[in-house]
MILOVO-124774 format. One line per 5 residues: number of its first residue (from 0); for each residue x, y, z of C-alpha. Coordinates in steps of 0.5 Angstrom, whole numbers. Each point is the difference from the previous one (the first is absolute). Layout:
# MILOVO-124774
NUM> X Y Z; ...
***
This chain:
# MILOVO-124774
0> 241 98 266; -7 0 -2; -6 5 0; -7 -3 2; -6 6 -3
5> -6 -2 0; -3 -2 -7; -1 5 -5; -9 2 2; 1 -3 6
10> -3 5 6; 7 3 2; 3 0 -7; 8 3 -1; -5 2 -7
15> -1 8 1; -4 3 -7; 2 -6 -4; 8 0 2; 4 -4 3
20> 5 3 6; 7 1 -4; 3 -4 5; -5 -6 -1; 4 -2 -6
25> 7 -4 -3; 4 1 -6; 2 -4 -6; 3 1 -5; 6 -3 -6
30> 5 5 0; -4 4 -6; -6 3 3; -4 -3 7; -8 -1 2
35> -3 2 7; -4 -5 3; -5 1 6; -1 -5 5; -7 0 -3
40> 3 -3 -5; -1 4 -5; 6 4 -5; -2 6 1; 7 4 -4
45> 3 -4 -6; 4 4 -5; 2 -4 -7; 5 -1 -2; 4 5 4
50> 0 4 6; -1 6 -3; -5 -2 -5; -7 1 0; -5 -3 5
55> -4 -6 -1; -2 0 7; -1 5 4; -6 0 5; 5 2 6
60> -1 7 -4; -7 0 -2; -5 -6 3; -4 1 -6; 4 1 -6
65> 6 -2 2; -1 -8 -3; 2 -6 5; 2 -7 0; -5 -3 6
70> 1 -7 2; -3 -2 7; -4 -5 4; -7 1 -2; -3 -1 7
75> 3 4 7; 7 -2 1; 5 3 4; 7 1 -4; 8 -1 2
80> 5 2 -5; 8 -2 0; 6 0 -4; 2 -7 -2; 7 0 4
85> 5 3 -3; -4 2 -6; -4 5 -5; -6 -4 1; -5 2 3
90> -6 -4 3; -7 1 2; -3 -4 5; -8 0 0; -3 -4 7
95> -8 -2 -1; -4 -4 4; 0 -5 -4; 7 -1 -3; 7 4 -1
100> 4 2 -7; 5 5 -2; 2 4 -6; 7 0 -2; 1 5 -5
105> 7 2 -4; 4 1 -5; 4 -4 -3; 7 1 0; 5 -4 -2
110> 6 5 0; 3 6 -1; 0 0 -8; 0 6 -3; -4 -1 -6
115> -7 2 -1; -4 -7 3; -8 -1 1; -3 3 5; -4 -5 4
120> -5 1 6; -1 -6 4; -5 -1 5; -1 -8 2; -6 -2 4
125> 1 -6 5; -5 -3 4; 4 -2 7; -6 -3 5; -7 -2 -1
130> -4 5 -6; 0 7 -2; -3 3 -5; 2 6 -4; 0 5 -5
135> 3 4 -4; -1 6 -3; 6 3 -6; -3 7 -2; 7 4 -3
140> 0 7 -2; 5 2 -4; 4 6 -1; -1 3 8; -7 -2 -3
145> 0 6 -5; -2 -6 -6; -6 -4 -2; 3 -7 -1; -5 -7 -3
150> 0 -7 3; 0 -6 -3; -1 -7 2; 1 -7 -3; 0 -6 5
155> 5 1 6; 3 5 -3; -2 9 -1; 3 6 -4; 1 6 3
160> 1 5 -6; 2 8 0; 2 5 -4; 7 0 3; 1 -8 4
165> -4 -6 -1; 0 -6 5; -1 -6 1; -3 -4 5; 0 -8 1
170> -5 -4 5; 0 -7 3; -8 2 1; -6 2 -4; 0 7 -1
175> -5 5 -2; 0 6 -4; -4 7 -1; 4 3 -5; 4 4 4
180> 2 -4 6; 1 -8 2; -3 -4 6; 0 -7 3; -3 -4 6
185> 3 -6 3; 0 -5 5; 5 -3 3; 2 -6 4; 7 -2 4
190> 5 -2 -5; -3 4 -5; 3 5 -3; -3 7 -6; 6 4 -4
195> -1 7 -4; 6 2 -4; 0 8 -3; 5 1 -6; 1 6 -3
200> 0 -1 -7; 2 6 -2; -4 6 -6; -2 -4 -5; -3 -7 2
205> -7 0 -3; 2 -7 -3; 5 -2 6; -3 -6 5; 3 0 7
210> 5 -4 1; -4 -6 4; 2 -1 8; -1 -7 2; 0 -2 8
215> 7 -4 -2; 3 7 -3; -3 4 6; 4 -5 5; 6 0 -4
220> 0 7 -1; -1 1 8; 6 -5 1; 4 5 -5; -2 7 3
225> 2 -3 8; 7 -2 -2; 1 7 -4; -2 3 7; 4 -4 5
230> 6 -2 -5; 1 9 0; -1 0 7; 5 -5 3; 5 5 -3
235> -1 5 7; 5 0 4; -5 3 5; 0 -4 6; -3 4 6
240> -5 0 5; -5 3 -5; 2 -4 -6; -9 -2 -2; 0 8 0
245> 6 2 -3; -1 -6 -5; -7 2 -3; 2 8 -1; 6 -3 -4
250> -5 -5 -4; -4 7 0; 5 4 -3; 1 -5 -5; -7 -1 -2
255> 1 8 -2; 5 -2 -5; -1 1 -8; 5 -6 -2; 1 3 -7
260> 4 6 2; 1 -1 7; -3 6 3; -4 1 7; -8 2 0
265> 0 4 6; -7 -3 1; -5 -5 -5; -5 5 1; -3 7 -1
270> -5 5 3; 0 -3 7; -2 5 5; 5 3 5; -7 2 3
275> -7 -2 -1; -3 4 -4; 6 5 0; 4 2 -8; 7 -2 2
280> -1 -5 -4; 7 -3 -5; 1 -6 -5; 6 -4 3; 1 -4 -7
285> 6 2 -2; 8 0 3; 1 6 4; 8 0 1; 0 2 6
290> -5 -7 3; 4 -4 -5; 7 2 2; -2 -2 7; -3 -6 -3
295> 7 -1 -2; 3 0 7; -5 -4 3; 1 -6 -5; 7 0 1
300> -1 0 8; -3 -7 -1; 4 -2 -5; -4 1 -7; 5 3 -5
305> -3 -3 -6; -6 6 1; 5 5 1; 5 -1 -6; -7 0 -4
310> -1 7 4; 6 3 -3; -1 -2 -7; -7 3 0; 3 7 3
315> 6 -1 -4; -4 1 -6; -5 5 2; 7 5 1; 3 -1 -6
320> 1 6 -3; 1 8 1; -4 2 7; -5 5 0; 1 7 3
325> -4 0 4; -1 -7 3; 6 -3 -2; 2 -6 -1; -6 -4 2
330> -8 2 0; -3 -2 8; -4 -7 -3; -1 -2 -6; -4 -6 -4
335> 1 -7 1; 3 0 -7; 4 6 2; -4 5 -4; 0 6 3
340> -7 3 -3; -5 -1 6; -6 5 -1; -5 0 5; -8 0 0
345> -5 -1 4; -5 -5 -2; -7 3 2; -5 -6 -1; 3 -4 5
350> -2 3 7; 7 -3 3; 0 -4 6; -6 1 6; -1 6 -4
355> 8 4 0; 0 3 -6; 4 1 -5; 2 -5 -3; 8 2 -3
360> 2 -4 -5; 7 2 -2; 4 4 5; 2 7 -2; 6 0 7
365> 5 -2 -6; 0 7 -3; 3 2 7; 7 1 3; 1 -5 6
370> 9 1 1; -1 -6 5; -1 -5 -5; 9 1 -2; 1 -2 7
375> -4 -6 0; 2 -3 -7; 8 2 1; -1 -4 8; -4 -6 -4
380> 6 -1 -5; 5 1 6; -3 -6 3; 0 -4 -6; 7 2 -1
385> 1 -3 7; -4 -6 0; -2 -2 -7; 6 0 -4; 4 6 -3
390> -3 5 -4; 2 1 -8; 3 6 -3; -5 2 -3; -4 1 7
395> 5 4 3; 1 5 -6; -8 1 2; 1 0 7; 4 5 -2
400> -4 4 -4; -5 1 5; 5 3 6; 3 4 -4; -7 3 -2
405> -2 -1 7; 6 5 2; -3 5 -4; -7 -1 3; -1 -1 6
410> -1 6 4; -7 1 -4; -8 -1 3; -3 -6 -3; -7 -4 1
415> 4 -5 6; -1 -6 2; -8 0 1; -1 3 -6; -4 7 2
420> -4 3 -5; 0 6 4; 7 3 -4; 7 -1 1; 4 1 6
425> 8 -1 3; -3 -7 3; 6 -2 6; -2 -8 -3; 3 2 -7
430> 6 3 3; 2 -6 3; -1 -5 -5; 3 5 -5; 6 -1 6
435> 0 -8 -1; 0 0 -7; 6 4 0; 3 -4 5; 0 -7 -1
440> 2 1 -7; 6 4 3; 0 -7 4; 0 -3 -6; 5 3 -4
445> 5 -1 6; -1 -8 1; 1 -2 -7; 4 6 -2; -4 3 -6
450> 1 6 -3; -5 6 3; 1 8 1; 0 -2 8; 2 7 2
455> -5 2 -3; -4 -5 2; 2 1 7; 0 7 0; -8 -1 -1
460> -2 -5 5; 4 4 6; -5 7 -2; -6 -4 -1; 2 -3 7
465> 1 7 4; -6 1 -4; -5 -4 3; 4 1 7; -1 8 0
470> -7 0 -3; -3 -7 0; 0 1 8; -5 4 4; 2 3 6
475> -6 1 2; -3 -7 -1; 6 -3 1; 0 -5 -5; 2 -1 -7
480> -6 3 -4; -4 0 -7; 3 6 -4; 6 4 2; 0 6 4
485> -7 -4 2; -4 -2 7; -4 -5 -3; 2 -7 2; -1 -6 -6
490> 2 -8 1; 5 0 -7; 5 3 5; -1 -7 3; 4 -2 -5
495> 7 3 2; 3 -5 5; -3 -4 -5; 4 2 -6; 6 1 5
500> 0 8 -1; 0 0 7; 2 -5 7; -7 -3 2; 3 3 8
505> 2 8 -2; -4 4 5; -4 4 -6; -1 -7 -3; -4 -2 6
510> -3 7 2; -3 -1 -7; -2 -7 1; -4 1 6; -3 7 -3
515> -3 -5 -5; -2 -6 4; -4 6 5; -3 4 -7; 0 -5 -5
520> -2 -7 3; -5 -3 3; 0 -7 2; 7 -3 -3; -4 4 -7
525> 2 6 -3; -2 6 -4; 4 2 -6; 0 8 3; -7 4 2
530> -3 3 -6; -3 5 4; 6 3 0; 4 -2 -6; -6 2 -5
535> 1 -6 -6; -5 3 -5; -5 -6 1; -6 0 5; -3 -5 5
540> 5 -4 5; 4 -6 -1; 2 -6 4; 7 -2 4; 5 -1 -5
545> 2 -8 0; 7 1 -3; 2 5 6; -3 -4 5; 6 -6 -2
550> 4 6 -1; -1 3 7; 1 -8 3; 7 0 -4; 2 7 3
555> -1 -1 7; 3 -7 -1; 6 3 -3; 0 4 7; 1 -6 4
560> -9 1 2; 0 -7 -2; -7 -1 6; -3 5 -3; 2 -1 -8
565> -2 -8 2; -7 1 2; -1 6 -4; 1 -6 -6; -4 -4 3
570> -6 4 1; 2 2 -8; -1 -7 -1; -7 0 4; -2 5 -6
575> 2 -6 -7; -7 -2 -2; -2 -8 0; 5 -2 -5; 6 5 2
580> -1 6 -6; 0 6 2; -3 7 -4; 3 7 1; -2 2 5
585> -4 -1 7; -7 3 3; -1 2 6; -5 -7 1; 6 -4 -2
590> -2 0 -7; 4 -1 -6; 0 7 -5; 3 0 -7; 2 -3 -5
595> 1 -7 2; 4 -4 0; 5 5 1; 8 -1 -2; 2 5 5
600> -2 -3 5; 2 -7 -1; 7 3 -1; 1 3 5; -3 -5 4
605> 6 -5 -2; 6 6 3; -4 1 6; 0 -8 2; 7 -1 -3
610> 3 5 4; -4 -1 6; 2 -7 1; 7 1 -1; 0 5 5
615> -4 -4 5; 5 -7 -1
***
């Protein structure tokens, strides 16, 4: 797949005010933090060294002030840009009159350690056909911009130097510098090739060199990156009739991975809007439990257990201890180092991507209860238990901990699924997943005859059960609906067939399911709920919701619809940009909104082509 826009200045430009189109980007990344690139060729987000540290560039969030790493043909040329197959790399192809060359960028990952490494950006420059000339442009702006920083150059090689980070670049062309910023002009012809290296030299470099990237290194190092990436995805199982698609959400998901805990991000990015120009703008940086159980369950699917032991652990630690009164067990996300500190804050200096202002850093939704969270993370260990290898002890002491607590506080309003800021309500989706947190671990406890209070426990789960069926369905819409005595149709209740709550063919569960394909989709894409009618405290509007559109395709395969969930999949796949990366969200004109990529999405992805292929044979 490949995307081919005009060239960055050209009459027709993908270029609006300066940026990119979300779309018009590929990922990469060394399981630590990751870097967008633009077809344009330029790294436009890149935070070091992890995901949720400060940017370094960030021009995707303010043209201007937001700094870049710009690398592109210095004369028009159209641009192509793939994945090396079956890997993380990520290559951009400059096509001009008088010559062909690409740029390879990665980071280097060798593999899986622990240990704190140095973080390396490298972006390889060669020369395929005739001669084409470049330039560069590496104009970093530390701290999301906030802080003044000085450049030093002595040969090939440049210090960049804040308060709080330094970095180091290394070139195989002459290079130029202001002071503040490094540029170079090159020429090259076919076979030949240029490298720059970004290392980050941490706080206190002052007299630290760069750590030299000669074109023999570059290529070892290349050769390295692709073997870490095909050697992890040949343990897929997947062999299906979308295994390109299924094959890059999971490198994907992996990309989203922060090896040193192994917590899932939920996306690489902050403050991408969910409508231009709207304030329904979130940082995705951290591990919603929620989206990492679910990550969980995709990677099991597809035969990665190694990721989802990591995951446990990771969760593991963040409830150890007494639980919180109020929350429970588990907050509803946590840092990548499982602090629960998020504290959030705009950025008032950066005017946020084409002008959608604030930009949050941080994300205040922690301080929310979100009940559904118990049922995704006690289904995730379930399958683990399943698929993966026996949970410990101690594992089931905490799975425990949390039904019993749950057994005391599920019949309460809390925030929901989609993280409403307009006050808690009796969301019909956290019932239900309080439902499947309590059943599978009566499911559980049953297959390996482990000590549970299971009247107890089953006495809970039947009166959540009547619950939802007397005052989650809605006589009137006939149809499963948002909140309880409500009329509000809402697309989480996509998700009972799903979570076996419900058969995918009882009468009310198909009434449901065409009350949402008449209100809620619009061409195989589906709304998360109208806010008209179901006020979520913010302004402006937002776009479908992609993880609810792959829901809905799962929901009606589950049905025995596979035409209709198979063509509903394959439109869905119409919308993937050039590299197969989807954001959060699509637009009315099929364009890419929020965060991107997102994990939601990918996972969701990856359950829906699983069980769409095997049920059509």
């Amino acid at each position: 797949m490949a995307f081919e826009p005009t060239g960055p200045g050209e009459p027709g430009s993908a270029l609006s005010d300066g940026y990119l189109p979300v779309a018009e980007h590929g990922l990469i990344g060394d399981l630590r933090t990751a870097a967008l690139v633009g077809t344009d060729g330029t790294i436009d987000w890149y935070c070091c060294p992890r995901f949720d540290s400060p940017s370094v560039f960030a021009s995707i969030l303010d043209s201007e002030r937001g700094g870049a790493f710009e690398l592109a043909a210095d004369v028009p040329a159209r641009t192509r840009q793939f994945y090396f197959p079956d890997t993380n790399v990520l290559i951009t192809r400059f096509f001009a009159a008088d010559g062909v060359a690409e740029i390879q960028d990665f980071m280097p990952v060798v593999d899986e350690s622990r240990e704190g490494g140095r973080h390396r950006l490298i972006r390889r420059v060669i020369c395929v056909r005739g001669t084409l000339p470049f330039t560069a442009r590496i104009a970093p702006r530390f701290n999301y911009g906030a802080d003044e920083h000085t450049a030093r150059l002595r040969g090939h090689e440049a210090v960049f130097q804040s308060p709080t980070l330094s970095l180091g670049l290394t070139s195989t062309v002459s290079l130029d510098c202001d002071g503040r910023d490094v540029t170079g002009r090159f020429k090259l012809v076919e076979g030949e090739s240029a490298v720059f290296a970004l290392d980050h030299l941490g706080t206190d470099s002052a007299d630290y060199d760069p750590k030299v990237c000669p074109q023999g290194e570059a290529e070892e190092e290349f050769g390295e990156t692709v073997r870490f990436w095909r050697s992890w995805l040949h343990q897929s199982k997947y062999h299906g009739r979308w295994r390109e698609m299924v094959h890059r959400s999971a490198l994907v998901l992996k990309l989203l991975t922060y090896a040193p805990t192994g917590a899932f991000v939920a996306a690489p990015t902050t403050s991408l809007p969910e409508g231009i120009g709207g304030e329904r703008n979130w940082d995705y940086r951290y591990v919603w439990v929620r989206d990492a159980a679910f990550c969980v369950y995709a990677m099991l699917r597809l035969g990665f257990t190694s990721e989802a032991e990591a995951f446990m652990g990771f969760l593991s630690a963040c409830s150890a201890g007494p639980p919180d009164p109020v929350f429970g067990p588990l907050q509803i996300m946590y840092g990548i180092d499982g602090r629960r500190e998020l504290p959030e804050s705009e950025l008032p200096y950066l005017e946020g991507y084409l002008g959608s202002a604030p930009v949050r850093v941080g994300n205040a939704a922690t301080s929310q209860l979100q009940l559904d969270i118990y049922g995704a993370l006690i289904d995730s260990v379930y399958l683990y238990d399943k698929w993966g290898r026996p949970i410990s002890s101690d594992h089931w002491e905490q799975v425990g901990a949390v039904v019993d607590w749950l057994c005391d506080h599920w019949d309460q309003p809390d925030e929901g699924v989609w993280e409403s800021r307009g006050g808690r309500r009796d969301f019909v989706y956290a019932r239900l997943m309080c439902w499947v947190a309590i059943e599978r671990a009566i499911r559980l406890a049953n297959r390996r005859g482990l000590p549970a209070d299971l009247t107890r426990w089953q006495r809970n789960r039947d009166a959540i059960y009547r619950q939802i069926m007397r005052r989650g369905w809605s006589r009137q819409r006939q149809a499963f609906v948002q909140q309880l005595d409500g009329d509000v149709l809402d697309a989480s209740v996509l998700m009972m067939p799903l979570a076996k709550f419900v058969s995918p063919t009882d009468p009310k569960w198909l009434a449901t399911l065409d009350a949402l394909t008449s209100d809620l989709v619009s061409d195989s894409l589906v709304y998360r709920y109208d806010p008209g009618v179901s006020p979520d405290g913010l302004r402006g509007t937002e776009g479908t919701f992609s993880i609810c559109s792959f829901w809905y395709v799962e929901a009606l395969t589950r049905a025995g619809r596979t035409e209709q969930a198979r063509l509903a999949f394959e439109k869905m796949l119409t919308y993937a940009n050039h590299v197969g990366l989807y954001a959060e969200e699509i637009g009315r004109t099929g364009e890419q909104l929020g965060n991107f990529p997102q994990a939601f999405t990918h996972l969701s992805l990856i359950s829906a082509a699983f069980n769409l292929d095997r049920a059509l044979g």
